[in-house]
N, C-alpha and C positions, 0 to 999 in steps of 0.2 A: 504494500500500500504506500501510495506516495502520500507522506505527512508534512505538513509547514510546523514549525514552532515559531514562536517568539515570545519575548519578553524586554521588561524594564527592568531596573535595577532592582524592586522588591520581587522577581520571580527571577534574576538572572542564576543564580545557583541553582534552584531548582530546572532551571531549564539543562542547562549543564549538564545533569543527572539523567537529564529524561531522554535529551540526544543520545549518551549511553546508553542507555535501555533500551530505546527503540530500535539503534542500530545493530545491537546483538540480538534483536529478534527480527534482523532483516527487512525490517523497511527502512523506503528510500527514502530520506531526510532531510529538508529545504529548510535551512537556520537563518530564519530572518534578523537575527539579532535579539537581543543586543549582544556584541559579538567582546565587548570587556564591561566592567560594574564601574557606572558611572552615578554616583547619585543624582547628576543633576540631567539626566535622560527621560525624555519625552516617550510616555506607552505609545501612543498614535504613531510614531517614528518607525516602529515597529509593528505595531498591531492592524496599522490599515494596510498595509502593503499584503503582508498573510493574507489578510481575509480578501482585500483581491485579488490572490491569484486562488481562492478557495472558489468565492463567487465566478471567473473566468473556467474553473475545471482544472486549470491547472496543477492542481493538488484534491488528494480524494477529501483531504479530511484536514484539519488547524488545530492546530492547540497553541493557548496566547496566555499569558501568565502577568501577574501584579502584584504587590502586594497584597490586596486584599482580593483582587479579581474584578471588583466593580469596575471600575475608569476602563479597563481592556475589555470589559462587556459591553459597556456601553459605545466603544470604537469601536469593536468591530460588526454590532448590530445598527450602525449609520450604513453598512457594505451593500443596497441592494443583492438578494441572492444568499445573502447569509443568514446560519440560524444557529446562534453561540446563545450558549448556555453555561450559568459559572455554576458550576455542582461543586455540591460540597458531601456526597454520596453515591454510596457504589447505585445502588437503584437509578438515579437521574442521571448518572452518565451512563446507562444503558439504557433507560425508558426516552430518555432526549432525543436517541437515533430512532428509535424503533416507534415510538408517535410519532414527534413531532420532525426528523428526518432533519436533526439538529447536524451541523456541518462543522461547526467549529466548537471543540470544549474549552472553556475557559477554567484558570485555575488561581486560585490565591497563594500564591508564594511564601504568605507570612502568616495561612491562619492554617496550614496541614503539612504532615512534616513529609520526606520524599515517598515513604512505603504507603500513605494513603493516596497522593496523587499518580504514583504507580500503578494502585488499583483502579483507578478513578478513568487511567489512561487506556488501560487495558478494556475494561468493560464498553470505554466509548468505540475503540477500534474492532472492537470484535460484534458489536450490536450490528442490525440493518435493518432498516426503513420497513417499517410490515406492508406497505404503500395500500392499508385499509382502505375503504369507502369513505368513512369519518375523518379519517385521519387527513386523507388529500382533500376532503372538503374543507377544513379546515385551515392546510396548508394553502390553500387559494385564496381564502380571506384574509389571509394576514400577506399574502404575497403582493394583493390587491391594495395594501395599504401605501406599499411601496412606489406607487403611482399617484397616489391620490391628488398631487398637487398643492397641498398645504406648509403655507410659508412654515422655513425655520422658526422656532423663536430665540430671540435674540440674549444672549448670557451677558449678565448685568457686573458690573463693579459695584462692590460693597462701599 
């Protein structure tokens, strides 16, 4: 399976580890960075470039890492085409794929330590889409939002 990772400085070790992992269980591995631990590193630096070549096909599957996973969830579900999910359990990084036909796993770098994101990785790569009746009906509505036309809203200084 071709996988992208990435990460920011609160998932960079843990990403570290998971390139190891993945590559001794034979998938092909596209390291979007961060490629050294920089405190002062931008997630979206990282996290939107994955999720578009996730969204183009280019990779079967993404895993994007934070410190807590929020900020890389919410960058890579701006991707048109993408459907990341930050689990924080073995069940939702298997039920992510198999309902909701979830494409990138997101992961929090500073709240699971490597042997549960391990597992977390495992269950999301080994799941597949059940591509139910519900389930694609489902997946259309929300695909359908992604068109809608509705301005950004604009992020305010305090």
């Amino acid at each position: 399976m071709k996988v992208g990772i990435a990460a920011d400085h609160g998932g960079f070790e843990m990403k570290q580890q998971l390139v190891e992992k993945l590559q001794a269980k034979n998938h092909e591995v596209k390291d979007f960075g961060a490629y050294e631990l920089s405190a002062d590193d931008d997630y979206p630096d990282f996290i939107i470039p994955l999720s578009k070549a996730v969204a183009r096909g280019a990779l079967d599957r993404g895993i994007v890492i934070c410190g807590s996973g929020v900020g890389a969830s919410v960058a890579a579900n701006k991707i048109p085409g993408v459907r990341c999910g930050l689990c924080h359990d073995h069940f939702s990084s298997r039920q992510g794929v198999e309902d909701d036909d979830m494409n990138v796993l997101c992961l929090g770098g500073r709240v699971m330590g490597p042997a549960v994101a391990w597992d977390h990785v495992e269950a999301f790569l080994c799941a597949t889409f059940s591509g139910a009746e519900r389930h694609l009906r489902r997946l259309e509505k929300v695909a359908a939002l992604e068109n809608d036309g509705l301005p950004q809203r604009k992020i305010k200084k305090q």
